[in-house]
mmCIF file of the N, C-alpha and C atoms, coordinates in Angstrom:
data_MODEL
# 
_entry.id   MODEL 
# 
loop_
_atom_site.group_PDB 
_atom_site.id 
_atom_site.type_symbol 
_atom_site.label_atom_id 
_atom_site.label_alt_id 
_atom_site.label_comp_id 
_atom_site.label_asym_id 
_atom_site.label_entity_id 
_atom_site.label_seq_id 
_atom_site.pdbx_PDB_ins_code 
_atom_site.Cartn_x 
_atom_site.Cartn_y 
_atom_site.Cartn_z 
_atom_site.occupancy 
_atom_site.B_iso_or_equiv 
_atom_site.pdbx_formal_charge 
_atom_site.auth_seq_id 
_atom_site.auth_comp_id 
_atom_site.auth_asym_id 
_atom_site.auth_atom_id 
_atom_site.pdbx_PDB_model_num 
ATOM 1   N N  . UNK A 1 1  ? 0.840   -1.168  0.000  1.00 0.00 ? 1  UNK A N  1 
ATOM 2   C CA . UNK A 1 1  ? 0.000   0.000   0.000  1.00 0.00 ? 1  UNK A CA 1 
ATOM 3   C C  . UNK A 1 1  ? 0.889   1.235   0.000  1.00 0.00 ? 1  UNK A C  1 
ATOM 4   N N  . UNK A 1 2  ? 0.576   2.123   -0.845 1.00 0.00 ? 2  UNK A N  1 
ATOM 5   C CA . UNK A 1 2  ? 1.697   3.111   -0.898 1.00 0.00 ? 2  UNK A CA 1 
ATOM 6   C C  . UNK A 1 2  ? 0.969   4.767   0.591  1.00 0.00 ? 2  UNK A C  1 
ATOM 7   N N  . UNK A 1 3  ? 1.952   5.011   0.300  1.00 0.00 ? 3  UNK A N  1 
ATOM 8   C CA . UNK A 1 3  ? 2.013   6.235   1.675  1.00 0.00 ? 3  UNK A CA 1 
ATOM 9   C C  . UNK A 1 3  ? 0.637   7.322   1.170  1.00 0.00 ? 3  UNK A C  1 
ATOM 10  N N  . UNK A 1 4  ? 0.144   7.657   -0.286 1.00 0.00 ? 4  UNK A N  1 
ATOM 11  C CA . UNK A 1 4  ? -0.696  8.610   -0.965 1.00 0.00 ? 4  UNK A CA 1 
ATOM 12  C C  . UNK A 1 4  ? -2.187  7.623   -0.739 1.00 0.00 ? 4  UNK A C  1 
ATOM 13  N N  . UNK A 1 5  ? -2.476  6.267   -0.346 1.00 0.00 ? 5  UNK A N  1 
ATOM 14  C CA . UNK A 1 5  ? -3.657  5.710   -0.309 1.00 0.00 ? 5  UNK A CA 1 
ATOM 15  C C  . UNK A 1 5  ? -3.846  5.744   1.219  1.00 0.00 ? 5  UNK A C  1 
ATOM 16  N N  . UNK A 1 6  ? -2.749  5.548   1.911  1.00 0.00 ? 6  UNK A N  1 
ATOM 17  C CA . UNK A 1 6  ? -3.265  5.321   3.332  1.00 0.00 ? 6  UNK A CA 1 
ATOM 18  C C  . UNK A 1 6  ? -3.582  6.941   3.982  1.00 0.00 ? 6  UNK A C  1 
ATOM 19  N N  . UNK A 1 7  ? -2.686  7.920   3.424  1.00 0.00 ? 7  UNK A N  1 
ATOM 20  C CA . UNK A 1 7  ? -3.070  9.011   4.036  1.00 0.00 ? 7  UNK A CA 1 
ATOM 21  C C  . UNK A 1 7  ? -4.278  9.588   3.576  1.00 0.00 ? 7  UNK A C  1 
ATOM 22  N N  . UNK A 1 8  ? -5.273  9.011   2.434  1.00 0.00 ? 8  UNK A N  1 
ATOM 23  C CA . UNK A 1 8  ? -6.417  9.414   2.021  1.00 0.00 ? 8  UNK A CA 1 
ATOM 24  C C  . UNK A 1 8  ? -7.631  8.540   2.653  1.00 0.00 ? 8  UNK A C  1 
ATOM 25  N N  . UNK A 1 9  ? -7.058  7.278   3.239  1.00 0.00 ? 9  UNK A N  1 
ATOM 26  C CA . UNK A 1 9  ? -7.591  6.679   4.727  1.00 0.00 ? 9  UNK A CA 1 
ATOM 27  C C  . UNK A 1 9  ? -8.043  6.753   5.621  1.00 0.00 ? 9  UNK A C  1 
ATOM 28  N N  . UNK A 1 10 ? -7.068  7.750   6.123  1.00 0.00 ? 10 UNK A N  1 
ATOM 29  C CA . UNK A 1 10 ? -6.890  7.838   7.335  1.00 0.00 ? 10 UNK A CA 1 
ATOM 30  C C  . UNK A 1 10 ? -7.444  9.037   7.734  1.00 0.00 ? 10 UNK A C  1 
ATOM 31  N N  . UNK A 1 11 ? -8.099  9.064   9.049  1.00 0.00 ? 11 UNK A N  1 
ATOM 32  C CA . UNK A 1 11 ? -8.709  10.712  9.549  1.00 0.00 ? 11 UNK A CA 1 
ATOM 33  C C  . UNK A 1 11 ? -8.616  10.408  11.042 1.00 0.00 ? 11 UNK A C  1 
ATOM 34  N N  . UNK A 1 12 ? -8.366  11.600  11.687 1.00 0.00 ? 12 UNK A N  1 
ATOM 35  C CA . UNK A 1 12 ? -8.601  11.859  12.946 1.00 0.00 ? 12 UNK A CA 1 
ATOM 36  C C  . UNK A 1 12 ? -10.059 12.439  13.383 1.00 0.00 ? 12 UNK A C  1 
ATOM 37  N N  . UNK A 1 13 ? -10.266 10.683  14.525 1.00 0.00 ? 13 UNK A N  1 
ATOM 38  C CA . UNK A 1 13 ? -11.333 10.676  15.140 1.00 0.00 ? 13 UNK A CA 1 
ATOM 39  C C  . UNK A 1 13 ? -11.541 12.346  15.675 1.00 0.00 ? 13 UNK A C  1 
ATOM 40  N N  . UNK A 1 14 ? -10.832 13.209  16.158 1.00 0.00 ? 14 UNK A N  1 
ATOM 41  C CA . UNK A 1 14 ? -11.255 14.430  16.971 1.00 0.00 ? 14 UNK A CA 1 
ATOM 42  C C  . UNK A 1 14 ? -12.047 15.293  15.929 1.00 0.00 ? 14 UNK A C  1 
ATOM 43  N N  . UNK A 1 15 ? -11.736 15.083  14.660 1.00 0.00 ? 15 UNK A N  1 
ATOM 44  C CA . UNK A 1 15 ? -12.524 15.960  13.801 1.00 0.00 ? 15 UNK A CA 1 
ATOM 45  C C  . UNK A 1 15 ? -13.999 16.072  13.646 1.00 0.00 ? 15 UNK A C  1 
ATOM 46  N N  . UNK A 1 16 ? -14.221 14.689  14.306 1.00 0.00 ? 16 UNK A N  1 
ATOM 47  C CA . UNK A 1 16 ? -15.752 14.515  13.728 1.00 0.00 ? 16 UNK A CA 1 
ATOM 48  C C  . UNK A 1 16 ? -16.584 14.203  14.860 1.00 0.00 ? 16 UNK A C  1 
ATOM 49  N N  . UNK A 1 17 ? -17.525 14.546  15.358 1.00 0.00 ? 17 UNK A N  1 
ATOM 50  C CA . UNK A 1 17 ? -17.932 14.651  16.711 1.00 0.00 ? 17 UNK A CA 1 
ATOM 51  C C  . UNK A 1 17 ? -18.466 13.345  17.050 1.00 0.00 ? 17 UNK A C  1 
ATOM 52  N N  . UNK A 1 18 ? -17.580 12.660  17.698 1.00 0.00 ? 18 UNK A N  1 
ATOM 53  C CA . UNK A 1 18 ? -17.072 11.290  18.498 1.00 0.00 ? 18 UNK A CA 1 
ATOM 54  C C  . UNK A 1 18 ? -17.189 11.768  19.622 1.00 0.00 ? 18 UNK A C  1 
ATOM 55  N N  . UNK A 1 19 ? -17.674 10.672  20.445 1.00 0.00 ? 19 UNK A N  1 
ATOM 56  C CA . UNK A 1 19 ? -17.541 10.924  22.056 1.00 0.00 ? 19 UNK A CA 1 
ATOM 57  C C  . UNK A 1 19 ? -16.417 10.208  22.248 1.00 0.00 ? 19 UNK A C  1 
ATOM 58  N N  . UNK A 1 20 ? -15.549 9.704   22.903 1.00 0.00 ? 20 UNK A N  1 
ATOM 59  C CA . UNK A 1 20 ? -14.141 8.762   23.272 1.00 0.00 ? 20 UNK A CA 1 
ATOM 60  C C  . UNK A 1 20 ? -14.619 8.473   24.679 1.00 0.00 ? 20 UNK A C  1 
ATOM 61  N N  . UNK A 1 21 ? -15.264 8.663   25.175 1.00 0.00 ? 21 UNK A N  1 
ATOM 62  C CA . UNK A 1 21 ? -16.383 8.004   26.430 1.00 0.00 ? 21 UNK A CA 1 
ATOM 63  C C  . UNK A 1 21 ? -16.916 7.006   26.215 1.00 0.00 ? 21 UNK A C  1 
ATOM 64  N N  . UNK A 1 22 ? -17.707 7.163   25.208 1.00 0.00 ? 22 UNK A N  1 
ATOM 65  C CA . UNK A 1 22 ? -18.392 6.088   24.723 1.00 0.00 ? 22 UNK A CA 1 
ATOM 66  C C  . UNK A 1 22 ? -17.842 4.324   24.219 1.00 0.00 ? 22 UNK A C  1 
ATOM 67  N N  . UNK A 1 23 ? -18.160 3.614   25.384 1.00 0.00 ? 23 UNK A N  1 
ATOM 68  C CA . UNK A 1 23 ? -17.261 2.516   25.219 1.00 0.00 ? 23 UNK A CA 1 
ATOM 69  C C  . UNK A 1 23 ? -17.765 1.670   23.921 1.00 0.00 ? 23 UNK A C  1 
ATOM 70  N N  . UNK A 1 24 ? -18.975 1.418   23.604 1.00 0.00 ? 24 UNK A N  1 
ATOM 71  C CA . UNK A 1 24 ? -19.777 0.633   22.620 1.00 0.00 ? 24 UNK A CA 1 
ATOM 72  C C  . UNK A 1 24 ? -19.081 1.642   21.071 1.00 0.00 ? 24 UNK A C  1 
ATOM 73  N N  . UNK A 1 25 ? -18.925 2.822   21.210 1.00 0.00 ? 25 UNK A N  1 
ATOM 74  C CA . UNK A 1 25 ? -18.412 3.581   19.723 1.00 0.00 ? 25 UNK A CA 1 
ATOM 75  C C  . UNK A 1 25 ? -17.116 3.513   19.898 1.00 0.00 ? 25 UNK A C  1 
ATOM 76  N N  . UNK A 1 26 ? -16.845 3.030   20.425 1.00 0.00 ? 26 UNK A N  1 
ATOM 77  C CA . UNK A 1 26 ? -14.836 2.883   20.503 1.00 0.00 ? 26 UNK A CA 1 
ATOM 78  C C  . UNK A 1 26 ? -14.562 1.951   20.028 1.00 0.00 ? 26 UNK A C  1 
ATOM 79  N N  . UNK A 1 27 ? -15.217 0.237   20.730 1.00 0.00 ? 27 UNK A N  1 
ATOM 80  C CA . UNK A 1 27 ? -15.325 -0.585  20.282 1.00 0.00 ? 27 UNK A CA 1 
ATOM 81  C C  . UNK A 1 27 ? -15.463 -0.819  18.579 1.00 0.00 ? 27 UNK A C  1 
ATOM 82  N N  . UNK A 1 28 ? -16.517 0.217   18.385 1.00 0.00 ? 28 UNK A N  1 
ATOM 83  C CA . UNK A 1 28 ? -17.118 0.036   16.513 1.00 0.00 ? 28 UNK A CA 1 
ATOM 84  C C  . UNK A 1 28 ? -16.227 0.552   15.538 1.00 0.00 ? 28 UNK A C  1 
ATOM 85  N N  . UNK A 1 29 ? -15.687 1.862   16.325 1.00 0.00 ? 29 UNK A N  1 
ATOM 86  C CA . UNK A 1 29 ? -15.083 2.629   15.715 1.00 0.00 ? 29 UNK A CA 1 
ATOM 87  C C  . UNK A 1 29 ? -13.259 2.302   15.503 1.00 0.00 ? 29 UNK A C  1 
ATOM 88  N N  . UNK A 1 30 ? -12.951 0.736   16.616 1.00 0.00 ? 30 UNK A N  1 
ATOM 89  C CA . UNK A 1 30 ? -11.666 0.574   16.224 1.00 0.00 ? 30 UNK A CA 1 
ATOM 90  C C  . UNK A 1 30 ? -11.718 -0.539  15.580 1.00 0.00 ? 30 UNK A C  1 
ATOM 91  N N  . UNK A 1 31 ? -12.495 -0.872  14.882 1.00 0.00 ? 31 UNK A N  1 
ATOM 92  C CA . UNK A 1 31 ? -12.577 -1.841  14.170 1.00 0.00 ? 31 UNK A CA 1 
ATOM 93  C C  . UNK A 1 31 ? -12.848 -1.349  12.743 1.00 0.00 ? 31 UNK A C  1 
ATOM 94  N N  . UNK A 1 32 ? -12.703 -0.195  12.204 1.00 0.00 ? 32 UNK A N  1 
ATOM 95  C CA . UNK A 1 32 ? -13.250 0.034   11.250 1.00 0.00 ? 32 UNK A CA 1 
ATOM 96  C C  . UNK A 1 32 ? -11.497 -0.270  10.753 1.00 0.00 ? 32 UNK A C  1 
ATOM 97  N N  . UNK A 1 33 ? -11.643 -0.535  9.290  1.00 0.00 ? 33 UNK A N  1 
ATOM 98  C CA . UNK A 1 33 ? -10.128 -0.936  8.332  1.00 0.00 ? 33 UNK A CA 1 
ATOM 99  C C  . UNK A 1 33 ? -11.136 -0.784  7.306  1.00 0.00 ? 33 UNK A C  1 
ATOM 100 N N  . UNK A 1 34 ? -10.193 -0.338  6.255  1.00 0.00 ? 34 UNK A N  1 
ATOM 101 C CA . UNK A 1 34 ? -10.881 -0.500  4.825  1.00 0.00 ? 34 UNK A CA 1 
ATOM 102 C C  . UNK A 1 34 ? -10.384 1.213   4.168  1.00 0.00 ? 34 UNK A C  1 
ATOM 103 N N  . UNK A 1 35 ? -11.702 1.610   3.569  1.00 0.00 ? 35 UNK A N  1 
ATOM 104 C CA . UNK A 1 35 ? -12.061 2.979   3.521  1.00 0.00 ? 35 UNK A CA 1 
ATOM 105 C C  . UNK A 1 35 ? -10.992 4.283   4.281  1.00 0.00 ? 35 UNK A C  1 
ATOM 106 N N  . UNK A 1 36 ? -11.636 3.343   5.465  1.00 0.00 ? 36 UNK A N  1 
ATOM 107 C CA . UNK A 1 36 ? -11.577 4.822   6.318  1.00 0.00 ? 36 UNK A CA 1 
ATOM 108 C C  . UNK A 1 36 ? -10.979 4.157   7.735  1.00 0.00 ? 36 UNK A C  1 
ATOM 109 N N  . UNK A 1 37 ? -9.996  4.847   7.982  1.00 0.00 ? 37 UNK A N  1 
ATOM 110 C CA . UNK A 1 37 ? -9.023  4.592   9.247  1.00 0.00 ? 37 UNK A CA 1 
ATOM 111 C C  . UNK A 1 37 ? -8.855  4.910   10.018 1.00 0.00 ? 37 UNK A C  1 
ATOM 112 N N  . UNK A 1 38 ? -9.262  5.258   11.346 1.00 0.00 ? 38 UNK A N  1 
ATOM 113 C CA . UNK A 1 38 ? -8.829  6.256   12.324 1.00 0.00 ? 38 UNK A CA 1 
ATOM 114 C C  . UNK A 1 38 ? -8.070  6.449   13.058 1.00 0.00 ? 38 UNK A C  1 
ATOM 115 N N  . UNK A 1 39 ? -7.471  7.594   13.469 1.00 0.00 ? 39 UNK A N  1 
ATOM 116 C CA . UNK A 1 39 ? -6.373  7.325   14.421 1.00 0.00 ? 39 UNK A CA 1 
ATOM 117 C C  . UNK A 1 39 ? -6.853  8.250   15.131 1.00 0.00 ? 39 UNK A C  1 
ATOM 118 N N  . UNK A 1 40 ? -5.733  8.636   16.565 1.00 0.00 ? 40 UNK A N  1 
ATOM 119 C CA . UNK A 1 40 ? -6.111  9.714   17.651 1.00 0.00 ? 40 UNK A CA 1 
ATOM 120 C C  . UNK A 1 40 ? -7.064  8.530   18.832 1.00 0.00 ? 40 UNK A C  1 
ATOM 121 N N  . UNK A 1 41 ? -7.384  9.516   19.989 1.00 0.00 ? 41 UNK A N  1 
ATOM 122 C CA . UNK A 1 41 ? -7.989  8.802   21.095 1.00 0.00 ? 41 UNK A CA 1 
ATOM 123 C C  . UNK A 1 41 ? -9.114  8.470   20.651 1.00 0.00 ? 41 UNK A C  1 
ATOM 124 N N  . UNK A 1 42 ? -9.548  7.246   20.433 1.00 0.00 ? 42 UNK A N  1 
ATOM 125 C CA . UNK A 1 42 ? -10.613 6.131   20.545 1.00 0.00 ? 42 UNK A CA 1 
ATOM 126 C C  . UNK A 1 42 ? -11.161 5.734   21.480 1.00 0.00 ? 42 UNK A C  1 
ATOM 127 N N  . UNK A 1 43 ? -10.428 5.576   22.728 1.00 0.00 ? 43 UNK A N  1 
ATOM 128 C CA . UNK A 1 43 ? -11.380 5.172   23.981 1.00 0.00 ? 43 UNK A CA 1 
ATOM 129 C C  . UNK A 1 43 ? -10.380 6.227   25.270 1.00 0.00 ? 43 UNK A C  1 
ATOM 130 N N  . UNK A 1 44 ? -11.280 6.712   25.820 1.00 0.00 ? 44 UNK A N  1 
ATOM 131 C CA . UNK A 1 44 ? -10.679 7.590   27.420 1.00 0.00 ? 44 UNK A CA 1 
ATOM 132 C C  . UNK A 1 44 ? -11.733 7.323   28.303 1.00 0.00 ? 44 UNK A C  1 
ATOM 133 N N  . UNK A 1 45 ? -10.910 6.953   29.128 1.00 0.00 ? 45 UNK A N  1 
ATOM 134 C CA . UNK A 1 45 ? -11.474 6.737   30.735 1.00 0.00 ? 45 UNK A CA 1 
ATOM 135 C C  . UNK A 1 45 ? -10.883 7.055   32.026 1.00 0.00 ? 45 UNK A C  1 
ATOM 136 N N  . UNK A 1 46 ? -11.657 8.297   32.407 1.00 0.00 ? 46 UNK A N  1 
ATOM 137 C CA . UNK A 1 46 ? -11.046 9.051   33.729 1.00 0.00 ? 46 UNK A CA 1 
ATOM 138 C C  . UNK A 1 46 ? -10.883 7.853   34.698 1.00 0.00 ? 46 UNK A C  1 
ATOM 139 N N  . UNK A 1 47 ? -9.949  7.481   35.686 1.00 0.00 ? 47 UNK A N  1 
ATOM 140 C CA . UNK A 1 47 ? -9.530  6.740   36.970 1.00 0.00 ? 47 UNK A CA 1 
ATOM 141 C C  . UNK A 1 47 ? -8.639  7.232   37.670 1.00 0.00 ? 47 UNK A C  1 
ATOM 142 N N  . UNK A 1 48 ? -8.563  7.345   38.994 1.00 0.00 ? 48 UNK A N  1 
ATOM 143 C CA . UNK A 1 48 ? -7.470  7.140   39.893 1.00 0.00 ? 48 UNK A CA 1 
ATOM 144 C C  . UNK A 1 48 ? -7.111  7.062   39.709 1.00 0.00 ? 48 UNK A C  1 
ATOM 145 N N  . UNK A 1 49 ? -6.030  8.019   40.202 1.00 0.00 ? 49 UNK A N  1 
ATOM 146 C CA . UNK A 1 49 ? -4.177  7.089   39.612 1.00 0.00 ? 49 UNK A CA 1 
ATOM 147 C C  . UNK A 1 49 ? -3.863  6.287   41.168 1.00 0.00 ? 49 UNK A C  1 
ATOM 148 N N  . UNK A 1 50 ? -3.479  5.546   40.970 1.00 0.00 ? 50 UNK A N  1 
ATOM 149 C CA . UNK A 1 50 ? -2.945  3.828   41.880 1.00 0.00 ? 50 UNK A CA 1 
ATOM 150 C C  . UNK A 1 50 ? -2.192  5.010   43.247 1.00 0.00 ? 50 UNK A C  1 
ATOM 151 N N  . UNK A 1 51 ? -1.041  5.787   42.634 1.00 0.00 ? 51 UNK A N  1 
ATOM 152 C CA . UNK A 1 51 ? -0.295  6.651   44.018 1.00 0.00 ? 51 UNK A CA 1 
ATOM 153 C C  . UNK A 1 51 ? -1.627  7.203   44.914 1.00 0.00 ? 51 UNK A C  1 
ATOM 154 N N  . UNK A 1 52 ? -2.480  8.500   44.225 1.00 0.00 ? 52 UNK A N  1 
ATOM 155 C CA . UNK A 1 52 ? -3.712  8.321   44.892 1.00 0.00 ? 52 UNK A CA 1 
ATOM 156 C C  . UNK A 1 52 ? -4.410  7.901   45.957 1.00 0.00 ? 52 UNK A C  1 
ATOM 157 N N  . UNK A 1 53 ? -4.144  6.581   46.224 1.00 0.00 ? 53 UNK A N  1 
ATOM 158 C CA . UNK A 1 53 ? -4.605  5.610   46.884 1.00 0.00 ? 53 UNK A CA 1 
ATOM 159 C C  . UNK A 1 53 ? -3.976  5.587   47.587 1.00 0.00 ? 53 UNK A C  1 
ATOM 160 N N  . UNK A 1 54 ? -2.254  5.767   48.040 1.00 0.00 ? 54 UNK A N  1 
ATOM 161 C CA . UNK A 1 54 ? -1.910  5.107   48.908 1.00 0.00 ? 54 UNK A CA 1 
ATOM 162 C C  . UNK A 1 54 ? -1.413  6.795   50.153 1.00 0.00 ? 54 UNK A C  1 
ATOM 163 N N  . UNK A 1 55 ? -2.311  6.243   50.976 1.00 0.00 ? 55 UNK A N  1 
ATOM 164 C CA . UNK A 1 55 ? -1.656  7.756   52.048 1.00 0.00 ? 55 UNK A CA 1 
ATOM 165 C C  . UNK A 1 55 ? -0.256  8.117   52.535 1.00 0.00 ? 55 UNK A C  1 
ATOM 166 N N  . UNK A 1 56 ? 0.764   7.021   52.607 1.00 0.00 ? 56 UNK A N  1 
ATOM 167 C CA . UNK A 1 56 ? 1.990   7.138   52.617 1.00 0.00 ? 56 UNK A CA 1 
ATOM 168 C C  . UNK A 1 56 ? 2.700   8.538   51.641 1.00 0.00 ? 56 UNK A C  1 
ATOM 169 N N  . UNK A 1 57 ? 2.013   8.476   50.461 1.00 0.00 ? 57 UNK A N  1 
ATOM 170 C CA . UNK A 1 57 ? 2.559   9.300   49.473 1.00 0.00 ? 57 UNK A CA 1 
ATOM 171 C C  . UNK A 1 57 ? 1.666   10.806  49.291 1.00 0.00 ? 57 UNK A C  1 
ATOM 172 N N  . UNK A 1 58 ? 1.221   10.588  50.206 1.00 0.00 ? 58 UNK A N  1 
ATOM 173 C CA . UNK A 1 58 ? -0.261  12.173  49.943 1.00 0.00 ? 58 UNK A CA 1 
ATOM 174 C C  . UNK A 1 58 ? 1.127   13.076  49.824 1.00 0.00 ? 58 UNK A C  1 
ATOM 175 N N  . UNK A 1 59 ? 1.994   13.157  50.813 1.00 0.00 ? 59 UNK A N  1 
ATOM 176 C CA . UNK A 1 59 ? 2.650   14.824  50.797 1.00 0.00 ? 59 UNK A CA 1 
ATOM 177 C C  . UNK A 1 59 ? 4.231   14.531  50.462 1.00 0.00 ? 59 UNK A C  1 
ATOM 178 N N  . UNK A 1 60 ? 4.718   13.532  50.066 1.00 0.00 ? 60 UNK A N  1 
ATOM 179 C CA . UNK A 1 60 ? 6.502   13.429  49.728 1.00 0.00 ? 60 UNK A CA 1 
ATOM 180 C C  . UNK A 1 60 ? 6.182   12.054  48.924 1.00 0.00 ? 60 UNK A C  1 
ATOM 181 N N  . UNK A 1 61 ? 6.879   11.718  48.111 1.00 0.00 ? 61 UNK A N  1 
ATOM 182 C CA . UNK A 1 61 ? 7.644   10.863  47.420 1.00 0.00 ? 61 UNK A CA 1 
ATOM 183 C C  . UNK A 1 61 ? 8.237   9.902   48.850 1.00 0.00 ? 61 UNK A C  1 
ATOM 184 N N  . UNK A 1 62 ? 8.212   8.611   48.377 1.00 0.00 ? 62 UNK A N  1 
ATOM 185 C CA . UNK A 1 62 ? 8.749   8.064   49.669 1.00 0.00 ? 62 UNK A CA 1 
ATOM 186 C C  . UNK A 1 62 ? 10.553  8.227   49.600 1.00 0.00 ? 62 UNK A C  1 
ATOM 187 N N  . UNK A 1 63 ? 10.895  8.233   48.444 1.00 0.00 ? 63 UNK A N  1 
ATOM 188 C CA . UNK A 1 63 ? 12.413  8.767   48.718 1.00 0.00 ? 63 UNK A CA 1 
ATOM 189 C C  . UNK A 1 63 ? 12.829  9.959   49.411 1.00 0.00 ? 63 UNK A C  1 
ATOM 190 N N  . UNK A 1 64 ? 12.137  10.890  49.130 1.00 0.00 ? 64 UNK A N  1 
ATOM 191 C CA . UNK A 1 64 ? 12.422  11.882  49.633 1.00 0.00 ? 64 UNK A CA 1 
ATOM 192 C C  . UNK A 1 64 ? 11.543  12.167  51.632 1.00 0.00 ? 64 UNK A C  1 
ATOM 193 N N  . UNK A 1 65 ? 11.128  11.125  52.178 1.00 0.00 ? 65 UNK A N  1 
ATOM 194 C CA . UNK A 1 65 ? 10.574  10.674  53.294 1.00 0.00 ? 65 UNK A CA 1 
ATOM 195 C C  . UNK A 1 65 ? 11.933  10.474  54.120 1.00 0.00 ? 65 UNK A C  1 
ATOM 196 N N  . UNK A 1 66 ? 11.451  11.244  55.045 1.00 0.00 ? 66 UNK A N  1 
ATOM 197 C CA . UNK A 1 66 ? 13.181  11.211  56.325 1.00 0.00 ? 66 UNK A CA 1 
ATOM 198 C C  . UNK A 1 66 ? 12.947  9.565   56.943 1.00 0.00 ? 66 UNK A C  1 
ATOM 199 N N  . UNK A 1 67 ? 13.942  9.143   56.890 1.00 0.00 ? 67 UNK A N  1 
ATOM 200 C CA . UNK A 1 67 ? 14.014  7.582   57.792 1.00 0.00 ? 67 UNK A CA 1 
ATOM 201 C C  . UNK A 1 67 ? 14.191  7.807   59.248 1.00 0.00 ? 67 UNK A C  1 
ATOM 202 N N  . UNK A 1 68 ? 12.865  6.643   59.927 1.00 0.00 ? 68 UNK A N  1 
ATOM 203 C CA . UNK A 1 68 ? 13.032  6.620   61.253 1.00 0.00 ? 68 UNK A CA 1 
ATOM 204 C C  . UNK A 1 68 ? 13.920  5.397   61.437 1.00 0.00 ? 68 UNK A C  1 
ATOM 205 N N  . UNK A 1 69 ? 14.745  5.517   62.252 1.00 0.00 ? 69 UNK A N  1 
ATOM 206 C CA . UNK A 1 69 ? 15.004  4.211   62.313 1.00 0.00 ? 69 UNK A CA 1 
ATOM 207 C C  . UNK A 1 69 ? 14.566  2.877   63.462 1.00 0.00 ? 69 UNK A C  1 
ATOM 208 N N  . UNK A 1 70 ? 13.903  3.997   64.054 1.00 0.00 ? 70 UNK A N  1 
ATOM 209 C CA . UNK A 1 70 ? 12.958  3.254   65.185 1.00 0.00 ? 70 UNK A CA 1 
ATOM 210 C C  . UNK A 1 70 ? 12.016  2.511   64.677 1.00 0.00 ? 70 UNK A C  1 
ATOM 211 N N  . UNK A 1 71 ? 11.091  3.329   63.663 1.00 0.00 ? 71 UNK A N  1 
ATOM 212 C CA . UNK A 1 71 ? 10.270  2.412   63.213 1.00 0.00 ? 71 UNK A CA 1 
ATOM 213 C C  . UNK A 1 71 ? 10.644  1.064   62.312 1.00 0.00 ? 71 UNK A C  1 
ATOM 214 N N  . UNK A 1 72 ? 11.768  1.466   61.919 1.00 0.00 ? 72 UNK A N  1 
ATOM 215 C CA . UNK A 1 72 ? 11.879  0.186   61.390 1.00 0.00 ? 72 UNK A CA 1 
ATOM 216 C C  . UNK A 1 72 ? 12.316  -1.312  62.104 1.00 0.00 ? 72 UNK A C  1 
ATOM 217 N N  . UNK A 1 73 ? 13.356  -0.628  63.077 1.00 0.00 ? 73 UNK A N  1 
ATOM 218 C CA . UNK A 1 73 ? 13.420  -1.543  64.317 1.00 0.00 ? 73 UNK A CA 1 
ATOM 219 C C  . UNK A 1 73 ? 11.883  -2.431  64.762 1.00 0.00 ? 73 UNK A C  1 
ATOM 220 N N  . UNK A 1 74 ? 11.139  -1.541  64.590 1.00 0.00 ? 74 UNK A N  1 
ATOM 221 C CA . UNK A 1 74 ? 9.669   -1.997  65.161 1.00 0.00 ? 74 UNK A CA 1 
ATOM 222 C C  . UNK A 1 74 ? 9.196   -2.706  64.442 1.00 0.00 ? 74 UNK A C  1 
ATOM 223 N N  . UNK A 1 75 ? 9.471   -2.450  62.756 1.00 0.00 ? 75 UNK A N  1 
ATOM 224 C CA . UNK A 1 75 ? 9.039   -3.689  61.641 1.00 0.00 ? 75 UNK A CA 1 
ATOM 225 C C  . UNK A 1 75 ? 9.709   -4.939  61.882 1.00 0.00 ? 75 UNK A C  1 
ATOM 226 N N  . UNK A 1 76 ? 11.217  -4.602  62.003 1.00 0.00 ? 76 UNK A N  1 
ATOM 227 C CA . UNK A 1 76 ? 11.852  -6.088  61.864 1.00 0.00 ? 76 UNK A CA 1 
ATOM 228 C C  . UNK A 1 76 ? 11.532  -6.648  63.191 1.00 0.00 ? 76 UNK A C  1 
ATOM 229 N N  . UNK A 1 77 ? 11.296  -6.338  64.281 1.00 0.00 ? 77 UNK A N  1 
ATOM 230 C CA . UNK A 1 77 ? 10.739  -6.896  65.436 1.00 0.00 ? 77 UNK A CA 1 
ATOM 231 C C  . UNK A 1 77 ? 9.567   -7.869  65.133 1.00 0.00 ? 77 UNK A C  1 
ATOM 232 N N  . UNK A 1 78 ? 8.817   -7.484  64.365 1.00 0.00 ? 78 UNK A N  1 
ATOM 233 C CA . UNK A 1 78 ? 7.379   -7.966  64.096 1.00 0.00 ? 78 UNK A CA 1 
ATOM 234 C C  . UNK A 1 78 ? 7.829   -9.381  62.947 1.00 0.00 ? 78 UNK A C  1 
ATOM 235 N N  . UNK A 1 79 ? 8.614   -9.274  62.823 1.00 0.00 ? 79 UNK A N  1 
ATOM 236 C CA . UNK A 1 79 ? 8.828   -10.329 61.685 1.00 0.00 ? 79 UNK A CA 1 
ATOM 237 C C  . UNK A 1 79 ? 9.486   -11.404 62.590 1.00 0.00 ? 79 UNK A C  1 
# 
């Protein structure tokens, strides 16, 4: 396939009023080959990010977290 057929293919999904929410038109819409090709975001889904979650990290990076060394004494105790 030469480079002048695929770029007459191909279109970006943002041009054409697509939701990328929409999980059932993402699905349809990445399956399309042939004609017409799309590229650009096809499926987005807001989530949590995983750090988020963990309260250790709300206010420092754990590297940058001063070491107790008591507490850790207190971990390896427990083991």
């Amino acid at each position: 396939m030469s480079k002048n057929i695929i770029k007459q293919r191909v279109y970006k999904v943002e041009q054409e009023s697509y939701d990328p929410t929409n999980k059932a038109a993402a699905l349809k819409k990445a399956q399309e080959w042939g004609d017409k090709i799309p590229i650009g975001i096809i499926f987005k889904q807001e989530r949590p990010v995983y750090e988020d979650s963990l309260p250790q990290l709300k206010d420092l990076p754990l590297v940058k977290q001063p070491i107790n060394p008591k507490k850790i004494e207190a971990l390896l105790g427990e083991l």
